[in-house]
C-alpha positions in Angstrom: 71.9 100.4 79.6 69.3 102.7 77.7 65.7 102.3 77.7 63.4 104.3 75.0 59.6 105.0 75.0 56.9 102.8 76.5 53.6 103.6 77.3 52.6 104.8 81.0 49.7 106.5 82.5 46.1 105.3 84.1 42.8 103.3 82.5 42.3 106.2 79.0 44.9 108.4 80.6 47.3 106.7 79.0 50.0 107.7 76.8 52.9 106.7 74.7 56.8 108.4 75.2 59.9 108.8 73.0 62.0 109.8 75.9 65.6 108.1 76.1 66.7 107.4 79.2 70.5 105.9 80.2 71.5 104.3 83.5 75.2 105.4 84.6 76.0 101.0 85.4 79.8 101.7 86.8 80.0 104.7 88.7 76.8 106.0 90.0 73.8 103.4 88.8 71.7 106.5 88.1 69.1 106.8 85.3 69.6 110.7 83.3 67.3 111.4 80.4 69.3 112.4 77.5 69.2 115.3 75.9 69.2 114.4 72.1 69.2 116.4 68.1 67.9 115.2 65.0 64.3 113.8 64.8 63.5 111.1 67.5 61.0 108.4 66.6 57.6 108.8 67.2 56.3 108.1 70.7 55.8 104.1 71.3 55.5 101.3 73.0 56.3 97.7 71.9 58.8 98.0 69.9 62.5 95.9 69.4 65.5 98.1 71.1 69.4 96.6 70.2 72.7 97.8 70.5 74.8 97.3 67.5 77.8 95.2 68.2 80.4 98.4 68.1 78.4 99.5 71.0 77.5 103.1 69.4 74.9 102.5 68.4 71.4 102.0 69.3 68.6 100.3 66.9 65.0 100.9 67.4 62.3 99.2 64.9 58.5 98.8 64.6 56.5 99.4 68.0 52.7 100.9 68.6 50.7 103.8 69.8 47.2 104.0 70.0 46.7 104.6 66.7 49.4 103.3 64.6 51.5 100.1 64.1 55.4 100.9 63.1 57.6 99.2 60.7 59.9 102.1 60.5 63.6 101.8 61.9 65.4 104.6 63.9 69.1 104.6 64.9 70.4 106.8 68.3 74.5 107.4 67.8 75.1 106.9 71.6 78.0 109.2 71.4 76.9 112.0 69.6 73.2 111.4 70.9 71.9 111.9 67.6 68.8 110.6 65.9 69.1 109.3 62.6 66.2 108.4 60.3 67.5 106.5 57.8 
């Protein structure tokens, strides 16, 4: 399971992440922050998160932070934990 960006913070102390995170769902159940290359999307909230159906790949489209709406599409390679800006 991976979960990407969000929003997280207090009343105007709030800010948007890019951060990926991935939960370890058979041996451990432990959530570890990747450590990623290539240019990650921009930190958001909102968006639509979906694993292709190969399972190496992870889709991430449109989303928000406090001052712009996304249409743009990002892909994470789960193995190589690579971001790709097509």
């Amino acid at each position: 399971m991976y979960i990407f960006g969000g929003h997280g913070g207090v009343d105007y102390k709030r800010v948007a992440f890019n951060d990926i995170y991935e939960l370890d769902i058979e041996n451990e159940f432990k959530w570890e922050k990747l450590a990623t290359t290539g240019t990650p999307p921009e930190p958001r909230g909102g968006h639509v998160a979906s694993i292709l159906s190969n399972k190496d790949k992870l889709i991430i489209f449109g989303g928000w932070n406090f001052s712009t709406q996304f249409h743009n599409i990002f892909i994470f390679n789960i193995e190589t934990k690579t971001w790709d800006d097509p």
